[in-house]
C-alpha positions in Angstrom: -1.7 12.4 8.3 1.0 15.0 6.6 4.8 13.9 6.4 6.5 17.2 5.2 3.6 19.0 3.8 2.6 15.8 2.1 -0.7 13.9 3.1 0.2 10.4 3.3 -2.7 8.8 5.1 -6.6 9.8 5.4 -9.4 7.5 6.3 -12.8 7.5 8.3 -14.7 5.9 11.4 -17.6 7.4 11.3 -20.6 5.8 14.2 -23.4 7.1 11.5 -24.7 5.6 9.6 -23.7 2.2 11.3 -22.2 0.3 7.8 -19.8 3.2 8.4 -18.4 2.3 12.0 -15.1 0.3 12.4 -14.7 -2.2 14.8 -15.2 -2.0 18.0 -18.2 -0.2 17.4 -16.7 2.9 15.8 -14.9 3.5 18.6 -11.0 4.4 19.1 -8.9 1.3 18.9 -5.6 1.0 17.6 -6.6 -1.9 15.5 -8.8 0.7 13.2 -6.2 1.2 11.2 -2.2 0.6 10.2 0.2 2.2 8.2 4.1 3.2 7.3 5.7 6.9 7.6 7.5 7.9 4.5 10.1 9.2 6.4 13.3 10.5 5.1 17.0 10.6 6.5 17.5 13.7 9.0 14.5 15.6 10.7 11.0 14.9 9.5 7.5 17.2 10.5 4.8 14.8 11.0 1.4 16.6 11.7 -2.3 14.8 12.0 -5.2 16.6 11.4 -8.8 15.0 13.2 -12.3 16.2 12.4 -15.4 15.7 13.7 -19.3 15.0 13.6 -20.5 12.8 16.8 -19.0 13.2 20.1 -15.6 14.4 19.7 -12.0 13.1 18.2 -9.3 11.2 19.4 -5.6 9.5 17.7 -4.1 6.9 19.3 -0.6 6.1 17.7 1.8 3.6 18.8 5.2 3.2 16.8 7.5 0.4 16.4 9.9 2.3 18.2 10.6 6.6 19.4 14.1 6.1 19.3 15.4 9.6 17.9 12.0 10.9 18.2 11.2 14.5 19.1 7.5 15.6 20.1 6.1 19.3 19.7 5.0 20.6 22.9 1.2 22.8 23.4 
């Protein structure tokens, strides 16, 4: 996760090997992982960046509130 050019967040869930594997299962879930945006007064560029090795990617983000919140279109 980059705020303004700045990565702020990384982390894995990888299903191999299985120590690796969050729960549930090292599957997508929202309770994988938590954290804040460093997010300063005015307009802000948030960008995630998702890789790879076993079946394909997915983010799931739910924030404590979109008020003011602009997303990029395709």
């Amino acid at each position: 996760m980059f705020v303004n050019g700045k990565q702020v967040y990384a982390d894995k869930n990888l299903f191999i090997p299985a120590s690796a594997r969050k729960n549930p299962d090292g599957r997508l879930a929202l309770t994988n992982g938590a954290f804040d945006l460093p997010l300063i007064a005015g307009a802000n560029e948030v960008a995630i960046a998702v890789a790879s090795n076993f079946y394909g990617i997915g983010v799931i983000l739910r924030p404590d509130s979109v008020e003011g919140v602009k997303f990029a279109g395709k």
